[in-house]
mmCIF file of the N, C-alpha and C atoms, coordinates in Angstrom:
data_MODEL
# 
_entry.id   MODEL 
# 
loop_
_atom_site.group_PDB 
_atom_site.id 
_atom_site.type_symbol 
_atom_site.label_atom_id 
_atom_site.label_alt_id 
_atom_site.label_comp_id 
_atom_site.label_asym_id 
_atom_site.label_entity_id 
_atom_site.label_seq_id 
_atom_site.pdbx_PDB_ins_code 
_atom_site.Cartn_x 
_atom_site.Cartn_y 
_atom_site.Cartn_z 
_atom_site.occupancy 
_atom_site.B_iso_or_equiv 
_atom_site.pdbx_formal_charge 
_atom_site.auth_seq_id 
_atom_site.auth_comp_id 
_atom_site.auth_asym_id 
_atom_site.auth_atom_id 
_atom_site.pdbx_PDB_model_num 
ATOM 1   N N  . UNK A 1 1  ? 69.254  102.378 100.362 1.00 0.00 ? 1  UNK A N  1 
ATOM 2   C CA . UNK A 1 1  ? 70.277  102.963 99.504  1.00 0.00 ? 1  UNK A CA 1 
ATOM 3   C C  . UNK A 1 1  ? 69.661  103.985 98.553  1.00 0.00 ? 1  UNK A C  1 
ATOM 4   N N  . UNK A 1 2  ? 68.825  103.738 98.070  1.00 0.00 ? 2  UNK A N  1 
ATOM 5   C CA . UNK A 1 2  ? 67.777  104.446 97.221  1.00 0.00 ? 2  UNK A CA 1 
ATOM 6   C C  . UNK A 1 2  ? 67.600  106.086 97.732  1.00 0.00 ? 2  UNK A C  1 
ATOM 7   N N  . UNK A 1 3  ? 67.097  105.898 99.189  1.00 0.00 ? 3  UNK A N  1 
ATOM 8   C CA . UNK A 1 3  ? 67.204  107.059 99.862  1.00 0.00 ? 3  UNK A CA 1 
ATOM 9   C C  . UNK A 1 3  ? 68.133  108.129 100.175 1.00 0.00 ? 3  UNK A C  1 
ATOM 10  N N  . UNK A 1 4  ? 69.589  107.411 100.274 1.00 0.00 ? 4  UNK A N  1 
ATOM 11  C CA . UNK A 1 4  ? 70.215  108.175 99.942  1.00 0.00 ? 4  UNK A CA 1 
ATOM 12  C C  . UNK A 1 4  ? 70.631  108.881 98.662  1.00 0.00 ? 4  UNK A C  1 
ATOM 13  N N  . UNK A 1 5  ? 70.422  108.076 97.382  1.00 0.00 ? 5  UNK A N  1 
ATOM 14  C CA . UNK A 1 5  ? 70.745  108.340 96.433  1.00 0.00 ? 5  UNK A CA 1 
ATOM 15  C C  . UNK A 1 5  ? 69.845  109.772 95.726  1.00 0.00 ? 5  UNK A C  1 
ATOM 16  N N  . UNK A 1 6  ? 68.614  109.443 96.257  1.00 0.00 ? 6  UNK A N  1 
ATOM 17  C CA . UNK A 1 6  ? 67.739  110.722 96.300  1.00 0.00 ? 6  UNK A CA 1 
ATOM 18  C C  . UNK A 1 6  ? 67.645  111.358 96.947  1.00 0.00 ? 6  UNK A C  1 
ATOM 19  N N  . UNK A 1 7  ? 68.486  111.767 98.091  1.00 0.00 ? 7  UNK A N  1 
ATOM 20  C CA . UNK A 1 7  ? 68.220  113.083 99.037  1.00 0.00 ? 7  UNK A CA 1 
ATOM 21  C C  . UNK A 1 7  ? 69.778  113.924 98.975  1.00 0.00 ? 7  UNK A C  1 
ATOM 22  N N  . UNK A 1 8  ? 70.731  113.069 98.216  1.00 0.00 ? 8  UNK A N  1 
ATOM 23  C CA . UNK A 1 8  ? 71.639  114.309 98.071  1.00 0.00 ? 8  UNK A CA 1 
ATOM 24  C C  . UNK A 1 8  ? 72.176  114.719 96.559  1.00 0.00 ? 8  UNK A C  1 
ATOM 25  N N  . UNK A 1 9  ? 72.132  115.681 96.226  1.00 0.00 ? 9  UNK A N  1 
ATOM 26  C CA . UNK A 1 9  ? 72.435  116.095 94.444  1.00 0.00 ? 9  UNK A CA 1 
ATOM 27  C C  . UNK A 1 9  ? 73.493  115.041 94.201  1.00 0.00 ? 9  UNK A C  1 
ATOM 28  N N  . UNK A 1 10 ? 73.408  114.804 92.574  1.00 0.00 ? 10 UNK A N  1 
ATOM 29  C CA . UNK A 1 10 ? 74.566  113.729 91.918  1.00 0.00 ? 10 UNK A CA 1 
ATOM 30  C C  . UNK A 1 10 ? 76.136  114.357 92.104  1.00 0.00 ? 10 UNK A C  1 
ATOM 31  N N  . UNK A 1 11 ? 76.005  115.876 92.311  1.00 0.00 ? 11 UNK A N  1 
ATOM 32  C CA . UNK A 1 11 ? 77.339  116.657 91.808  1.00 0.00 ? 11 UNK A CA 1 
ATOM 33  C C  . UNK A 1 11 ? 77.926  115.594 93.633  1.00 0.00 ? 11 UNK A C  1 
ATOM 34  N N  . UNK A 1 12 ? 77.370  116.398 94.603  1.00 0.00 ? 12 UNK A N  1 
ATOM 35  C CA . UNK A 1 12 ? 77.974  115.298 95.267  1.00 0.00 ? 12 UNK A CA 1 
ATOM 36  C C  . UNK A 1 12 ? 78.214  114.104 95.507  1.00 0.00 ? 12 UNK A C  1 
ATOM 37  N N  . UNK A 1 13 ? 77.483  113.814 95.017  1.00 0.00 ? 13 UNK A N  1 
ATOM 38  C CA . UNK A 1 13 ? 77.799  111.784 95.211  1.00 0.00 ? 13 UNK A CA 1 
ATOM 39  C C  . UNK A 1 13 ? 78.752  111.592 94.360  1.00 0.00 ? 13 UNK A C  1 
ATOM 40  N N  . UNK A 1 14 ? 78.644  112.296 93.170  1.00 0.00 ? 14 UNK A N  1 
ATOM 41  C CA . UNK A 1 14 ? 80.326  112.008 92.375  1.00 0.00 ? 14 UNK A CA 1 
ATOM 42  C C  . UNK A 1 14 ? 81.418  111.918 93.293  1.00 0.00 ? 14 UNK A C  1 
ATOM 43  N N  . UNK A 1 15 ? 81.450  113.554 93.828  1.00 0.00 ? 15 UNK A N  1 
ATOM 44  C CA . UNK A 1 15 ? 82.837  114.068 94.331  1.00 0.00 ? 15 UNK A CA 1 
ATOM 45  C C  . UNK A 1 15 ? 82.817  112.921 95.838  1.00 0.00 ? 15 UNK A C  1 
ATOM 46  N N  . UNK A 1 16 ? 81.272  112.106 96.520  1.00 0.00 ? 16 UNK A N  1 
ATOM 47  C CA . UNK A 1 16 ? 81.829  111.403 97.471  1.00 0.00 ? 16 UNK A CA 1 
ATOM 48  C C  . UNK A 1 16 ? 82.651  110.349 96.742  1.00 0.00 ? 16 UNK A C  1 
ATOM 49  N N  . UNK A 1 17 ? 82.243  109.750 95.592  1.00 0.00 ? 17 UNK A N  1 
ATOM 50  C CA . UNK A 1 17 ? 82.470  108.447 94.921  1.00 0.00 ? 17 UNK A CA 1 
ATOM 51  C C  . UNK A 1 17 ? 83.786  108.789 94.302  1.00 0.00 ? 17 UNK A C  1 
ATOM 52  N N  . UNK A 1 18 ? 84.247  110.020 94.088  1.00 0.00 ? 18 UNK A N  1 
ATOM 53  C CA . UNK A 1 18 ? 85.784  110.492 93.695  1.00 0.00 ? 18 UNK A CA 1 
ATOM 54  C C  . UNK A 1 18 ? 87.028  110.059 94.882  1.00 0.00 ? 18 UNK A C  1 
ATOM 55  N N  . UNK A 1 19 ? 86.323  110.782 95.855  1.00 0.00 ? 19 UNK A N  1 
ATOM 56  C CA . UNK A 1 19 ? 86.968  111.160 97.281  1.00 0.00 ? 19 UNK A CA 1 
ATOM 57  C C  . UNK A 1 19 ? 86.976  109.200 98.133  1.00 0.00 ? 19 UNK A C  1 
ATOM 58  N N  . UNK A 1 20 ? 86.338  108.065 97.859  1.00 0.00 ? 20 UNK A N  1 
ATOM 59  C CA . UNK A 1 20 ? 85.991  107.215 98.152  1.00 0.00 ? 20 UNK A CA 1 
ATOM 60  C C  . UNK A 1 20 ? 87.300  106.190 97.480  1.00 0.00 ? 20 UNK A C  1 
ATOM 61  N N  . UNK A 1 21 ? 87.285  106.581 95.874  1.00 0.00 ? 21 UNK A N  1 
ATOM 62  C CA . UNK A 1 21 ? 88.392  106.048 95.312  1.00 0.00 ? 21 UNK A CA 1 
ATOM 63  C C  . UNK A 1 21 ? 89.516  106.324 95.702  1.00 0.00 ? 21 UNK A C  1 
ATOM 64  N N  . UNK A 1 22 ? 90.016  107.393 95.885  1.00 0.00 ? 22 UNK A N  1 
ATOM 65  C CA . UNK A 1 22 ? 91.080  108.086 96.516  1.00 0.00 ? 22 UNK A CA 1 
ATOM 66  C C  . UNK A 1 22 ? 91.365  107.492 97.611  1.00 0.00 ? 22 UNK A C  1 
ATOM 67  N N  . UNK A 1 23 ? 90.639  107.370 98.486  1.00 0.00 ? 23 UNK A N  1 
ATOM 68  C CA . UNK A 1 23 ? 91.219  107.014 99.968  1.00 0.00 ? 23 UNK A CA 1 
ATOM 69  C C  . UNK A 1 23 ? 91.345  105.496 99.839  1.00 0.00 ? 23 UNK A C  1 
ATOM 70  N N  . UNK A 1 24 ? 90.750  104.890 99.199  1.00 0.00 ? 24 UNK A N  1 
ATOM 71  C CA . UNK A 1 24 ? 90.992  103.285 98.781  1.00 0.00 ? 24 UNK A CA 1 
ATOM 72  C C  . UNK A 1 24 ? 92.323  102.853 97.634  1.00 0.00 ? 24 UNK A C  1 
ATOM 73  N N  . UNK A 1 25 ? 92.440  103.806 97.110  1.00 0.00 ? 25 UNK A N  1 
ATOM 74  C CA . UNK A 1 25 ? 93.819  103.611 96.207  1.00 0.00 ? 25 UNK A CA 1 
ATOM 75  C C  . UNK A 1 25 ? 94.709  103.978 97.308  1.00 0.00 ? 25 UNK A C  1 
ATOM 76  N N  . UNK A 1 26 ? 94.800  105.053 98.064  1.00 0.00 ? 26 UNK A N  1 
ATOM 77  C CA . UNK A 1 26 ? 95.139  105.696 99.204  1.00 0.00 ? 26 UNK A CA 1 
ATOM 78  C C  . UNK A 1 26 ? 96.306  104.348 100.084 1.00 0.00 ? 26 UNK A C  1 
ATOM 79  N N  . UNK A 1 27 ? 94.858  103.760 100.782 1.00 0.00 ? 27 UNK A N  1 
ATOM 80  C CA . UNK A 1 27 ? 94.779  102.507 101.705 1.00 0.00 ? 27 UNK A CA 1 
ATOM 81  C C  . UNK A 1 27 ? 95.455  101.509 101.297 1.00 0.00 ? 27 UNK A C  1 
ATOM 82  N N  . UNK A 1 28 ? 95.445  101.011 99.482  1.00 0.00 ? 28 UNK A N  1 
ATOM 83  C CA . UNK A 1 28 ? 95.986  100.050 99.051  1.00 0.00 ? 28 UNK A CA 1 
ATOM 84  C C  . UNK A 1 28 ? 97.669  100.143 99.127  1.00 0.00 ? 28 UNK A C  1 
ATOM 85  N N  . UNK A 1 29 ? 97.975  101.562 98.979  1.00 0.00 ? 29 UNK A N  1 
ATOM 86  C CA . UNK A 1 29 ? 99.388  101.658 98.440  1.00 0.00 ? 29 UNK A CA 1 
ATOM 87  C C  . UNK A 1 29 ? 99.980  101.718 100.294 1.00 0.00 ? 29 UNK A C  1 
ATOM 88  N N  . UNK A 1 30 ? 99.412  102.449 100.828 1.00 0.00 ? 30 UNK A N  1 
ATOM 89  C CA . UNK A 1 30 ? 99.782  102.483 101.928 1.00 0.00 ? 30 UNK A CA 1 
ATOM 90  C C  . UNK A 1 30 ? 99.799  100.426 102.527 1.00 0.00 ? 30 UNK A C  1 
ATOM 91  N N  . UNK A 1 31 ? 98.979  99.338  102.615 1.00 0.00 ? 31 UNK A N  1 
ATOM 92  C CA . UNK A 1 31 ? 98.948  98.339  103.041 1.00 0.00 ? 31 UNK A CA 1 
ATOM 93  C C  . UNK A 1 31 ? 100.104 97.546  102.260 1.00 0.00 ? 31 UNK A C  1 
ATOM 94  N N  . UNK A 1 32 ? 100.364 98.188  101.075 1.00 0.00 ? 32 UNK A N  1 
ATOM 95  C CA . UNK A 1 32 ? 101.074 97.284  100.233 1.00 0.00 ? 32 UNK A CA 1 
ATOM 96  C C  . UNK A 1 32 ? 102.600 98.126  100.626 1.00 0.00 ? 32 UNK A C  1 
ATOM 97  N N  . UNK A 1 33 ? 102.775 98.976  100.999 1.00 0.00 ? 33 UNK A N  1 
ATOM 98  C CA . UNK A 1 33 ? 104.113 99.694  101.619 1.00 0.00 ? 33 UNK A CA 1 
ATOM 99  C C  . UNK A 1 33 ? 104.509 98.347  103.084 1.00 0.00 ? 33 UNK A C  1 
ATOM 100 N N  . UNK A 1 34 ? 104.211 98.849  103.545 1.00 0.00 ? 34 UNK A N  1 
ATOM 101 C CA . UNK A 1 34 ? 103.552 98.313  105.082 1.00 0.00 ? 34 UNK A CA 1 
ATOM 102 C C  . UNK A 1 34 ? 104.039 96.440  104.952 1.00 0.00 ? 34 UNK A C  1 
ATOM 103 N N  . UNK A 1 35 ? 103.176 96.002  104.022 1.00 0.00 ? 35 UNK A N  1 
ATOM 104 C CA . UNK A 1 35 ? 103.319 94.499  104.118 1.00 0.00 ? 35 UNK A CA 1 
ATOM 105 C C  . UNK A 1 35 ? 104.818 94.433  103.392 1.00 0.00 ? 35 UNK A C  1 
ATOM 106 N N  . UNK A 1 36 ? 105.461 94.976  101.934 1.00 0.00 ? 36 UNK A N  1 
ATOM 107 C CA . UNK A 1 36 ? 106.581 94.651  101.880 1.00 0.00 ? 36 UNK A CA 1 
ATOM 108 C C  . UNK A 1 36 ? 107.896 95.273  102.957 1.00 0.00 ? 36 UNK A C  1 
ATOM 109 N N  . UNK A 1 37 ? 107.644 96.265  103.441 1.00 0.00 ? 37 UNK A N  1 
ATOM 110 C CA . UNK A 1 37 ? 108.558 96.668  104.489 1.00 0.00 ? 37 UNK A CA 1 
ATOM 111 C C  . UNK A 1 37 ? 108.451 95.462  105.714 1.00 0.00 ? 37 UNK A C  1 
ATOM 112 N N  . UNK A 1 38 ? 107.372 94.772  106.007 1.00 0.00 ? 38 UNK A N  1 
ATOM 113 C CA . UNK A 1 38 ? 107.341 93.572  106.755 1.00 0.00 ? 38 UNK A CA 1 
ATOM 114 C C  . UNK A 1 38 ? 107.905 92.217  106.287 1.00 0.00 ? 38 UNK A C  1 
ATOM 115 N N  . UNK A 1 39 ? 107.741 91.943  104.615 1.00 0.00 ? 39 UNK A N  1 
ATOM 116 C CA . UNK A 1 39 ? 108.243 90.896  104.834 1.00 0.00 ? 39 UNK A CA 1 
ATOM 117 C C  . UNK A 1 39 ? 110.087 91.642  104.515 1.00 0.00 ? 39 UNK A C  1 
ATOM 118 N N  . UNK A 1 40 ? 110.499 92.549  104.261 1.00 0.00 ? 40 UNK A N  1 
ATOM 119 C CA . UNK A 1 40 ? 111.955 92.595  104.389 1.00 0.00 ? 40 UNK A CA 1 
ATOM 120 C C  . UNK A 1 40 ? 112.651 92.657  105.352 1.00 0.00 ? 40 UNK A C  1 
ATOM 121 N N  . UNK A 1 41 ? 112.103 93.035  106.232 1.00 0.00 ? 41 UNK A N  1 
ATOM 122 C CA . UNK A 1 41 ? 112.614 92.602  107.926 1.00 0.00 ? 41 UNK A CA 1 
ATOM 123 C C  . UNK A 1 41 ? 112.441 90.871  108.106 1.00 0.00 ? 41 UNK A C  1 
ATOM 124 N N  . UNK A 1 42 ? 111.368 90.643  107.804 1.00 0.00 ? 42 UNK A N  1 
ATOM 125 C CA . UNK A 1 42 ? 111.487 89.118  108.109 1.00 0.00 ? 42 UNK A CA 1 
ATOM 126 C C  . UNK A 1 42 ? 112.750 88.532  106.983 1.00 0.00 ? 42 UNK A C  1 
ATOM 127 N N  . UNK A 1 43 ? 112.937 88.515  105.964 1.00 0.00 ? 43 UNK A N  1 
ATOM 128 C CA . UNK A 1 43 ? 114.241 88.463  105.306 1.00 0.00 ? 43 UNK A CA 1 
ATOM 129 C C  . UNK A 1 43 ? 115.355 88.819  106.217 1.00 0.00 ? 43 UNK A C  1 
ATOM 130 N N  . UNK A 1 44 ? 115.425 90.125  106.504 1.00 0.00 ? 44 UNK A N  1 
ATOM 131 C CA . UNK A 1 44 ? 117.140 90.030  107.089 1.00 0.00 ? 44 UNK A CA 1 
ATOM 132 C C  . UNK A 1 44 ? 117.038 88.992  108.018 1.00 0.00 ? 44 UNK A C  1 
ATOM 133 N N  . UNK A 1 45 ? 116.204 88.415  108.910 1.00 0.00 ? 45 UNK A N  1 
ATOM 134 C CA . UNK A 1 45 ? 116.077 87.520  110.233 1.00 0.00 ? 45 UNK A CA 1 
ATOM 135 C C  . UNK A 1 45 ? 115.475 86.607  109.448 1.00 0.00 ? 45 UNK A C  1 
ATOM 136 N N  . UNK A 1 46 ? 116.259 85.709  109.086 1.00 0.00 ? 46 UNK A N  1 
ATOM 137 C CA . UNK A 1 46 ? 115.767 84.637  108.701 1.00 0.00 ? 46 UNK A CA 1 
ATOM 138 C C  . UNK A 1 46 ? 115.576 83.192  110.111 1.00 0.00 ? 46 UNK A C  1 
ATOM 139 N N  . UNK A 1 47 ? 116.546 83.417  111.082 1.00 0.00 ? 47 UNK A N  1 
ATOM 140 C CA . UNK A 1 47 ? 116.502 82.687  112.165 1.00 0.00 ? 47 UNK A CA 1 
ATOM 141 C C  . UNK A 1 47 ? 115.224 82.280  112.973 1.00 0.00 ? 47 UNK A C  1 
ATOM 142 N N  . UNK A 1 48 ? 114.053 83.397  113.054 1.00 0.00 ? 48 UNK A N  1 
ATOM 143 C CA . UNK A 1 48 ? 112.427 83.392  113.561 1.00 0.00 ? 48 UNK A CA 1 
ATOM 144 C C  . UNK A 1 48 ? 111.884 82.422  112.796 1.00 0.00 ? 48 UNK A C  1 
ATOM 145 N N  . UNK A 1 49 ? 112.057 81.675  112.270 1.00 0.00 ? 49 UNK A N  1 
ATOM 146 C CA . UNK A 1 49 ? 110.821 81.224  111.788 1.00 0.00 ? 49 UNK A CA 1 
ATOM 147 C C  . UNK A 1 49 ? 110.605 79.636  112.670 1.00 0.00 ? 49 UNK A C  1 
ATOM 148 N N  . UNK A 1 50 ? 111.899 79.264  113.406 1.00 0.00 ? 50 UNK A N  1 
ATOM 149 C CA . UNK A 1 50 ? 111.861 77.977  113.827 1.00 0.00 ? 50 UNK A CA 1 
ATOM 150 C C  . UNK A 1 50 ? 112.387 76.719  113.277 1.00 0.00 ? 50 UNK A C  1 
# 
């Protein structure tokens, strides 16, 4: 890890560590869309569950 940390300037490792947050706040909102649009389908069909 070290190695990388010393072979590329800080200005970039910010903007990776910017760009890193982003796609993970990104990912969260998108999984958390996703899972409540899933369980509201399972709501209207309440009959599946057995």
């Amino acid at each position: 890890m070290d190695a990388l940390l010393t072979r590329y300037p800080p200005e970039l490792l910010d903007r990776f560590d910017e760009f890193l947050r982003e796609m993970c706040a990104a990912l969260n909102a998108h999984i958390t869309e996703v899972s409540q649009a899933s369980q509201a389908s399972q709501e209207e069909r309440p009959g599946r569950g057995g």
